[in-house]
N, C-alpha and C positions, 0 to 999 in steps of 0.2 A: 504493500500500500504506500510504503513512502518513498519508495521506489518511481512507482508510475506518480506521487505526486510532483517528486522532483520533477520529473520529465516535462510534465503538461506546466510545470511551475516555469521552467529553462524555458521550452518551446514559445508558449507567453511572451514570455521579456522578447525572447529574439523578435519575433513577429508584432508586436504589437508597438509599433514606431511609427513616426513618422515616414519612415522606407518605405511602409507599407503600402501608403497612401495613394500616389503616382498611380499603381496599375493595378489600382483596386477600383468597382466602379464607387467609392465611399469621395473617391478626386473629385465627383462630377460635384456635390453640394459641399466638398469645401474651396469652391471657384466665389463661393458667395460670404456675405458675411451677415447678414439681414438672417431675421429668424425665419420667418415666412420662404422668404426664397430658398432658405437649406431645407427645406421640410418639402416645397413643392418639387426641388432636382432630387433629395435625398428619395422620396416615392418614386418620382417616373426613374431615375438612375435604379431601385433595388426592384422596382418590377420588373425590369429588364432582363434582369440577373441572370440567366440560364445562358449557356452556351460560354462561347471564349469571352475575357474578361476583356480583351482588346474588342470585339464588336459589342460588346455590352457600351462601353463607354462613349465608344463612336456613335451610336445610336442614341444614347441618353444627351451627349453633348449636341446630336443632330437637332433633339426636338427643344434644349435650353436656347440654341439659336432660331428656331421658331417662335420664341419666346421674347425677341428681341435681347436673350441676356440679362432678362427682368423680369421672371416667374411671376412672382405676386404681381408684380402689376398689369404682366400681360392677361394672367390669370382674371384677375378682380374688372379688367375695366375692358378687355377684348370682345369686337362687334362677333355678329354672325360669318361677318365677309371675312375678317381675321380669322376665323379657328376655321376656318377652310382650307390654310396655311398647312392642315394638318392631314387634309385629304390623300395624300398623299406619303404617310409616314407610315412604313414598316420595319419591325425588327421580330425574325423569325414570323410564330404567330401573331402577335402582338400587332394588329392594324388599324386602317385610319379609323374601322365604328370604335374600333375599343378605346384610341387618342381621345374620339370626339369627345365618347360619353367623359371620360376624365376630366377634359377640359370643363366640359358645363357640372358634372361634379362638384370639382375646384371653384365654381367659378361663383354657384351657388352659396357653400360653404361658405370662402374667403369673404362674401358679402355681408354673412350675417357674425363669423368667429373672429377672433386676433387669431388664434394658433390650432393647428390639428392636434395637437396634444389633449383637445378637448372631446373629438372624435369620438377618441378611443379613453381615454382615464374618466369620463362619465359613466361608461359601466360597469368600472370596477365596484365593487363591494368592501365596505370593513373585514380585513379578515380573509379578503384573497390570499391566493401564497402564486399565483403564476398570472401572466394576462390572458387564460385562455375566456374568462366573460367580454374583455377588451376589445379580440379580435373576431368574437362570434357578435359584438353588439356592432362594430365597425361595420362590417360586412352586411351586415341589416341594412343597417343606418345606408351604405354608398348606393346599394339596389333598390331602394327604397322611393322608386322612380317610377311612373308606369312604361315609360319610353327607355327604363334599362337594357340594353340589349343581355339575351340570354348568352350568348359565346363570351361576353366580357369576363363572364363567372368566373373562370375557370383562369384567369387572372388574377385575383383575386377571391383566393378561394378562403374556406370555412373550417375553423376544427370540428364544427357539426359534420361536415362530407366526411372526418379522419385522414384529410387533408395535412403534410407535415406544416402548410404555410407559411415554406423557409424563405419565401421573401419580403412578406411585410413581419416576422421575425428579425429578422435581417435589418432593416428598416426601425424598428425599434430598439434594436441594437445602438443603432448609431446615435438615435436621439437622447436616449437613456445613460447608459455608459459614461459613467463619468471618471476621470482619473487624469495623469498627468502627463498621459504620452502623447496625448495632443492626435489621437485618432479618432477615436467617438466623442463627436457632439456633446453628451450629455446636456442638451439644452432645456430637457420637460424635467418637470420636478413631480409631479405629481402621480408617475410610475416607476416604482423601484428600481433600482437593477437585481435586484433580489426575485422581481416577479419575472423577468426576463427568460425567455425558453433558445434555448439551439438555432441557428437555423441550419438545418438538418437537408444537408448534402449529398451527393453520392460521394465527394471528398472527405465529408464529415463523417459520413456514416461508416464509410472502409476502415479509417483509422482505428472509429471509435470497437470496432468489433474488435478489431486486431488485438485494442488494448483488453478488452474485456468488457467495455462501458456500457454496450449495448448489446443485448441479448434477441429481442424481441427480434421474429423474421422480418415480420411487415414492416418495409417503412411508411411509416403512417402517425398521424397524429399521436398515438400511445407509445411511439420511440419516441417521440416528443418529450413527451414527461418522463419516459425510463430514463434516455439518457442525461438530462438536465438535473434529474433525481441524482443518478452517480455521481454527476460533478459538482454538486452542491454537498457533496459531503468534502470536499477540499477547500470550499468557499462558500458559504452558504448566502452568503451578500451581494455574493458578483459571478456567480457559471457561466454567464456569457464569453466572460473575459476568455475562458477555452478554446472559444469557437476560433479564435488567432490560430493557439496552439494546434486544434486538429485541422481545419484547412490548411495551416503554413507545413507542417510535416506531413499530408496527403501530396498536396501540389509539389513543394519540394522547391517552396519558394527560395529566390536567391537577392537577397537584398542590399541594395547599397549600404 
């Protein structure tokens, strides 16, 4: 046991720098400094997320220059003729109905909220221990449209589907996470990093068996909680802070 702590403790430190940064897509919303605009790039950057980390970013920086460079505001004040802009934007599956709906999402939102932090930490409860009521009330709340398109779902998916949701996990990662290596955000106050889950990888998940951390076949929302459960016994205030260590020793990161 204190074995594999050292490990994941070593792995950490190495991976979680500012090195990191550069050709992770976590670069695309630290381009900004405004809270609003890290929160609109830090979403559309961690939805993107599947495939190589080099077209993840190219695509996420594609659609902040549809944005003029100025999220929120293109976000909050963009006509109908503007978000047409977007007609034309794909990354993998990820296409223009599913931009559109985001945009008027976002656009909806930012009109009536200061911060998405609100989203998601209103349904938390006294006495949670994970955000999984967070990410099952978000996902309400986003579709909660009649003109939601049904294929967007599946971008935004559910712990109710058993769903691992490693990307708006991901995405809460970076807002949450607070510490002094100057990679994650921690900008919300109002969601632990204590309630923080994995976001649970085919990178993440090779490791984590390798080591032992995860047992469960399925990967599915209940290796969600297996493996976060494991690595809250090394840290019970911060598990995320791992997710460095098992993607940096999956991928086989090499960092300035």
């Amino acid at each position: 046991m204190e074995a594999l702590r050292d490990l994941l403790e070593q792995a950490t430190q190495r991976y979680n720098t500012v090195a990191f940064i550069e050709g992770d897509p976590i670069s695309v919303p630290h381009r900004f400094e405004r809270l609003q605009d890290r929160e609109i790039a830090g979403f559309w950057a961690s939805t993107l997320a599947w495939g190589q980390r080099k077209a993840i970013i190219q695509s996420a920086l594609r659609a902040m220059a549809l944005m003029d460079w100025s999220p929120h505001a293109f976000v909050v004040g963009h006509s109908e003729v503007e978000r047409k802009r977007f007609a034309r934007f794909y990354h993998r599956t990820f296409q223009p109905t599913d931009a559109l709906y985001f945009l008027a999402f976002f656009q909806d939102y930012y009109r009536q909220h200061t911060s998405l932090e609100t989203a998601f930490a209103r349904h938390l409860q006294p006495g949670d221990t994970t955000v999984e009521r967070a990410l099952i009330g978000f996902h309400r709340d986003f579709f909660n449209h009649p003109w939601a398109p049904e294929r967007t779902r599946k971008h935004l998916p559910s712990p109710l589907r058993g769903s691992t949701c490693k990307r708006v996990n991901l995405f809460l990662r970076w807002m949450v996470r607070r510490d002094s290596a100057g990679v994650d955000f921690g900008v919300w106050q109002r969601i632990r990093p204590a309630q923080l889950l994995l976001p649970l990888d085919m990178h993440v998940e090779r490791v984590a068996r390798q080591l032992g951390l995860l047992h469960r076949q399925q990967t599915d929302w209940r290796a969600v909680l297996e493996l976060t459960d494991a690595l809250r016994v090394f840290d019970p205030e911060d598990p995320a802070k791992y997710d460095f260590a098992l993607f940096g020793l999956s991928a086989g990161l090499e960092l300035k």
